[in-house]
N, C-alpha and C positions, 0 to 999 in steps of 0.2 A: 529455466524457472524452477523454482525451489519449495519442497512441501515443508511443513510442520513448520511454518509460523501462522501468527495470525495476520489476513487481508482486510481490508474494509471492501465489503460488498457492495451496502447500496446507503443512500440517504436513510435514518430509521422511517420517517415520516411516506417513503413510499413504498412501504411495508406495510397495507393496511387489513384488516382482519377480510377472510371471506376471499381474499385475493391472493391467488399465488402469484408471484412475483419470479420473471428468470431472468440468473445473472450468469457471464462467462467469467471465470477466473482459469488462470494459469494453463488455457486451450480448453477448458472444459464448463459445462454445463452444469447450473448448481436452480436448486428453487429455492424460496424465501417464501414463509409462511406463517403467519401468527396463531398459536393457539387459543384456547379458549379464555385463556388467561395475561393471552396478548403476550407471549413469550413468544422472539421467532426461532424458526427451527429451519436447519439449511440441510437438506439431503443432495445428493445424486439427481440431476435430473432425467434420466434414463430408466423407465420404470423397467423391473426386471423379469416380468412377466413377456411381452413382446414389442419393448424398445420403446414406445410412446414416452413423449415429452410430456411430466408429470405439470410443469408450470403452465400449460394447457389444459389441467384438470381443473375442479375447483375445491373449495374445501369445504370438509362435513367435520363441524364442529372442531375436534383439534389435528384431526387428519387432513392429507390431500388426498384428493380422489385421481384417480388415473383417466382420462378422458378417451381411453380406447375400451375399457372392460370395466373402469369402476372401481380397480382393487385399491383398498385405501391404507395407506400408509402416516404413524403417528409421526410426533417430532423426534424419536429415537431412532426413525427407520425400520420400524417392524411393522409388516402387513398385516392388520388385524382383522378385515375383510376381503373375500372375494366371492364376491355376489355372484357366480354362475356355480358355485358350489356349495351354498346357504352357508347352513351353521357350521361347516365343516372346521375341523382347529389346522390353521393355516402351520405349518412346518416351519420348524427352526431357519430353515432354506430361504424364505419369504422374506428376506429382507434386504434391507440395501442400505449403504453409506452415508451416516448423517453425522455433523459436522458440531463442533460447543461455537457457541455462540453469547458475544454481548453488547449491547449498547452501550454507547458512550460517546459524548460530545456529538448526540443526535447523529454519527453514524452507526451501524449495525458491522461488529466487527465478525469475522468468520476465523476459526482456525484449522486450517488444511493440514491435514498428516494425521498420524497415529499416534503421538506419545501422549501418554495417558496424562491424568490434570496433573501428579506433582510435577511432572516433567516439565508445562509449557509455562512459562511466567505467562503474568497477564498482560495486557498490550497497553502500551509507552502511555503515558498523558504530563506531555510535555506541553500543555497551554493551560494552566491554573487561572488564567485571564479570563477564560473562557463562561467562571463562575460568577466572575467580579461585574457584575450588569448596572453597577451603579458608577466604577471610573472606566470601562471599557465597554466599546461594541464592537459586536461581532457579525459580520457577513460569511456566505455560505457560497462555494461554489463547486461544481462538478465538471473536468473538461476531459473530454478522450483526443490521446493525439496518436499519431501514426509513427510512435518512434518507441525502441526494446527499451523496458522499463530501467535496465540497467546505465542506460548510457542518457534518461531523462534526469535520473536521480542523484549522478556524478554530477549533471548540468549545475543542480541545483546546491551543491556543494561546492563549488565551482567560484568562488568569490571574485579570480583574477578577469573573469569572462564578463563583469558587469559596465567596465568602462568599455566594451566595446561593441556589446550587443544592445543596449537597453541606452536609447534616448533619456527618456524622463530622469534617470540617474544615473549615467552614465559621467566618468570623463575622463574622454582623451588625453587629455594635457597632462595629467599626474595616474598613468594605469599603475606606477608600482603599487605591489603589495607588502604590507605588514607582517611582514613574516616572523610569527611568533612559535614558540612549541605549543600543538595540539593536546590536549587531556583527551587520554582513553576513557572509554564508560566500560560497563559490563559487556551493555550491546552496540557503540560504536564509538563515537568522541563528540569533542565541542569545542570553539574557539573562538576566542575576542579578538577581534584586527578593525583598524581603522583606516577611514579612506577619506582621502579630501572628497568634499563633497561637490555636485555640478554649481557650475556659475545658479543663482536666484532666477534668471529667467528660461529655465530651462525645467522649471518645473510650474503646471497651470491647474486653477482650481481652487481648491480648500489649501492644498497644499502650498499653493504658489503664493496666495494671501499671506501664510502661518508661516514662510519659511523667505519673504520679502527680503529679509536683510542679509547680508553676506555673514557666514556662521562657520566656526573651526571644523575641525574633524567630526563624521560622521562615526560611531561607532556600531560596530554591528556584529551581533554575538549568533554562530552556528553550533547548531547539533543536529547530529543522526539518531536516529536508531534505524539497526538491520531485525530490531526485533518490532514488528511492524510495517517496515520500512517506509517509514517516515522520517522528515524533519521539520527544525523549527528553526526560524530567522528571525533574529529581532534587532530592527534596527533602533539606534537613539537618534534622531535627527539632532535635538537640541536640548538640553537638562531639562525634565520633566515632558517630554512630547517624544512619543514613541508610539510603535507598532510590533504586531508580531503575525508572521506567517506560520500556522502548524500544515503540511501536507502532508498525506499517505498517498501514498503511489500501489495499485495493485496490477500487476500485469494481466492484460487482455488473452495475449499470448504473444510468441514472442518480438510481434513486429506494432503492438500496440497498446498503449497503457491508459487507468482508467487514474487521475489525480483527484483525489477529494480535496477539498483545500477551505479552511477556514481561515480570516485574517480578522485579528483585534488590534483597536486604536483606541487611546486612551486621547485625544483630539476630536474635534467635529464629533462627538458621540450620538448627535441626532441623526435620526432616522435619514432625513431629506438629505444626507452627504451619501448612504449609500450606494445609489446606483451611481455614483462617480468614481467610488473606490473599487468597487465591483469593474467597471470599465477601465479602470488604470492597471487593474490586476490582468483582466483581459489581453488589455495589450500586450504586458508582460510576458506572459507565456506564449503568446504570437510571436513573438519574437527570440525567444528561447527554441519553441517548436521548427522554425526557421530554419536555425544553423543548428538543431540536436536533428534534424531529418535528411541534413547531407554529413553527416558523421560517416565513416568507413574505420573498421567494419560496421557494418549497421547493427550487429547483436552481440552482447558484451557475457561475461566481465574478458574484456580484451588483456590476454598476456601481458607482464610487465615488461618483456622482453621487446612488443614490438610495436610498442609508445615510447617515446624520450619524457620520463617525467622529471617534475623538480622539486622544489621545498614548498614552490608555492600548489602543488596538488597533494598533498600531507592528508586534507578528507579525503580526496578520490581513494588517494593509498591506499587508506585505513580501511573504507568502505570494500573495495575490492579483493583488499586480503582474507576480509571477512567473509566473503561470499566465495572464493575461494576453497579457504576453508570446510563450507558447508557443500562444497562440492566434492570436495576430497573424502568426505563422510559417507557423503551416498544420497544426500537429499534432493540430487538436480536429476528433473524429469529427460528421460530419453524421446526429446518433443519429435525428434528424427523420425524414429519407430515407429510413436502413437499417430503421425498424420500417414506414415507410410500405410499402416493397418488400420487407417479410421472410417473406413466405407466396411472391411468385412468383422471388425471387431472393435467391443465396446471398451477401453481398459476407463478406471475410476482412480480417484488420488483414493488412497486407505484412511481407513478413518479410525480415530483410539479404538474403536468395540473392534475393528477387525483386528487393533495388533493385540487384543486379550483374545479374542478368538479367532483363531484366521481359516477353522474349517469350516465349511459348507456357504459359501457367499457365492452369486452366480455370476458375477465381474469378475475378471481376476484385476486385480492391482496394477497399477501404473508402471512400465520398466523405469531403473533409474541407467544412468550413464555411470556407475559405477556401483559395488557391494555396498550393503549400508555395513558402517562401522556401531557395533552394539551399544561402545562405550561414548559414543558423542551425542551430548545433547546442547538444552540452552545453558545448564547450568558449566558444560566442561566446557564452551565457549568464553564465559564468563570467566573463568579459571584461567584464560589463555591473553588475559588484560597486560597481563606483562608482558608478552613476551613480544619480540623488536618487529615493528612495521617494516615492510619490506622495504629493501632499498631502493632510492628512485635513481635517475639514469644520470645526475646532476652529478 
């Protein structure tokens, strides 16, 4: 698992004033908390007086309170009361790791690490649809599955895996794939291929109505980002009738992932198609989740050396070199260690204010599985667009 991007925590909407909210990302403990101003604010849930889970507190005006002693903490992480010591001026010491934060597309985005703001871009918005509320609707859904968030999100990259996993559009009869060349992004790629699409009766519903008569090539256009780590699918069913999947994927830790997932259709846009779509989507990742939970090894990114890949896994590639890379850096947590020592010691992911000041914090910081490299960020990632995807085994 990897710091200094941005995750999607929670839905914005269960994020409501007065309530602290707690979320796991990346094996660790975070709270979610509106201020007075309805701004949320993500700290550390580990208050650093003695250990109590702060999202068990409640909150006093733009603070959380600590539900063991009280001591209350703003949205920047600094303790500004501790009621068994009155007016006392609590010490630079007093504080604890809080996170930038933004909403968008009604989810509340988090970003985990230290690089200060010119460092991080801001996070993908790869569904523009998502505004258009007069040719598109948009359904919302949230699923946790029991499979490492690296080997969920190759799934979904994954174009050749659709005629064999996935009834509703699947087909057997014609699984080649389109294999075209990939465009890199800054933060991963995208690609146009086409697929015969399933026999008409194989699809039931709104859909099975609107797609009754036998129709050419299905086109369907992918993108990643590893910055967020998210993607978007959109397929064309027929000129002018389309859909588009945005999901982000945030890792639970390492054997469980949280998918937020938004889908817009520019077809059936009434309300009463909803929960059909919502159910079609359902299935979908059942059955995804399926065969990504007998995957071996079960926690990625899996060596190029000891997979046979070929032309038609060019996103996995992409995606994995990428991450990779961010390993080679120094960004991936040594999850090894922190479960080894998580009963006698607390570690934290580092937050920007600690990489401006990293003395007097009373967590120490998360080990990583390698040095960080000073000179790598998003932007020298971004820089690295050129240079050749690794070779596949083809």
């Amino acid at each position: 698992m990897l710091i200094n991007n941005w995750y999607v925590a929670s839905e914005a909407s269960e994020v409501v004033m007065g309530s602290p909210r707690k979320v796991r990302m990346l094996g660790f403990d975070f709270v979610l908390f509106r201020d007075g101003t309805g701004r949320v604010a993500c700290l550390s849930d580990v208050c650093i007086h003695r250990g109590a889970s702060l999202s068990k507190g409640r909150c006093e005006g733009d603070r959380v309170a600590c539900p063991f002693h009280g001591w209350e903490f703003d949205g920047e992480g600094r303790c500004q009361k501790i009621p068994a010591l009155g007016d006392t001026k609590v010490p630079k010491r007093g504080r604890i790791d809080s996170y930038p934060t933004k909403e968008i597309y009604g989810w509340i985005w988090v970003f985990l690490g230290d690089l200060p703001e010119d460092e991080r871009p801001e996070p993908p918005t790869l569904l523009p649809e998502y505004h258009q509320t007069d040719a598109w609707r948009t359904t919302r859904m949230v699923i946790e599955a029991p499979v490492n968030w690296t080997k969920f999100e190759e799934n979904s990259l994954d174009t050749a895996h659709l005629s064999f996993v996935h009834k509703a559009f699947g087909n057997r009869m014609d699984p080649k794939a389109s294999l075209v060349p990939i465009e890199r992004t800054a933060y991963g790629a995208r690609v146009a291929r086409e697929r015969t699409p399933p026999k008409p009766e194989a699809k039931s519903g709104i859909l099975g109505e609107l797609l009754a008569q036998p129709r050419g090539k299905t086109r369907v256009e992918l993108e990643f980002s590893i910055l967020g780590l998210c993607h978007r699918i959109n397929p064309t069913f027929r000129p002018g009738m389309a859909q588009v999947v945005f999901s982000a994927s945030t890792p639970i830790d390492p054997h469980h992932t949280r998918q937020f997932g938004l889908q817009s259709r520019n077809y059936a846009i009434e309300p009463d198609y909803d929960a059909e779509r919502l159910e079609g989507r359902r299935v979908a990742i059942g059955e995804d989740i399926a065969v990504v939970s007998t995957v071996r090894p079960a926690v990625g990114p899996t060596p190029f050396s000891e997979e046979f890949l070929t032309r038609a896994d060019e996103m996995e590639t992409r995606f994995r070199t990428m991450l990779f890379r961010m390993i080679e850096a120094g960004w991936e947590i040594d999850y090894a260690k922190v479960e080894a020592e998580w009963d006698r010691k607390v570690y934290v992911i580092p937050s920007p204010e600690r990489r401006k000041d990293p003395k007097n914090w009373v967590h120490e910081a998360v080990p990583m599985t390698r040095p960080r490299d000073p000179d790598f960020g998003w932007h020298a990632l971004a820089a690295e667009v050129c240079q050749p995807v690794a070779e596949s085994s083809e």
